[in-house]
N, C-alpha and C positions, 0 to 999 in steps of 0.2 A: 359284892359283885351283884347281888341279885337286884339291889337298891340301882344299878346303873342296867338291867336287863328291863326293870320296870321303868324306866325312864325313855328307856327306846321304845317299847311296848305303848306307850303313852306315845310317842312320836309317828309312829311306824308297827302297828301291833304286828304284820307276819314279819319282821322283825328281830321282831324279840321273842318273837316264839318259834322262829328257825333258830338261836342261839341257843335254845335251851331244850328239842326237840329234834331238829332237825328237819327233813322228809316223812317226817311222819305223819301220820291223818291229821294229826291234830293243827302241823301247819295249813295244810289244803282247807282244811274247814276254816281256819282264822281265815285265808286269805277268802275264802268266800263268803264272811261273818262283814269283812271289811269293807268287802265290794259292795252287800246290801248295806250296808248301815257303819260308817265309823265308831259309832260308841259302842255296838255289839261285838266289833273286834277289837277294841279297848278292853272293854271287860273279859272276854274269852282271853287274852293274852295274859291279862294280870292273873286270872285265876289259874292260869297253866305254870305261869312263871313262881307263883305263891305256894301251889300244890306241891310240887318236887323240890 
């Protein structure tokens, strides 16, 4: 499962980091990781998705 939350995370990082998170801060910050820059909400998704 996780292998297919990183795959969206890679598509779409707030994502795959509302699947594994929710509303929580750490979505709000991907989607604004993503707004400045897509690969820094690529990365912030994978390590959030990797961590837990």
């Amino acid at each position: 499962m996780d292998l297919l939350r990183i795959l969206i995370a890679i598509l779409l990082p707030p994502l795959g980091v509302f699947l594994q998170v929710g509303f929580a801060g750490a979505f709000w910050l991907n989607i604004l990781l993503t707004l400045l820059g897509y690969l820094p909400g690529i990365v912030h998704a994978v390590y959030i998705i990797a961590r837990r």
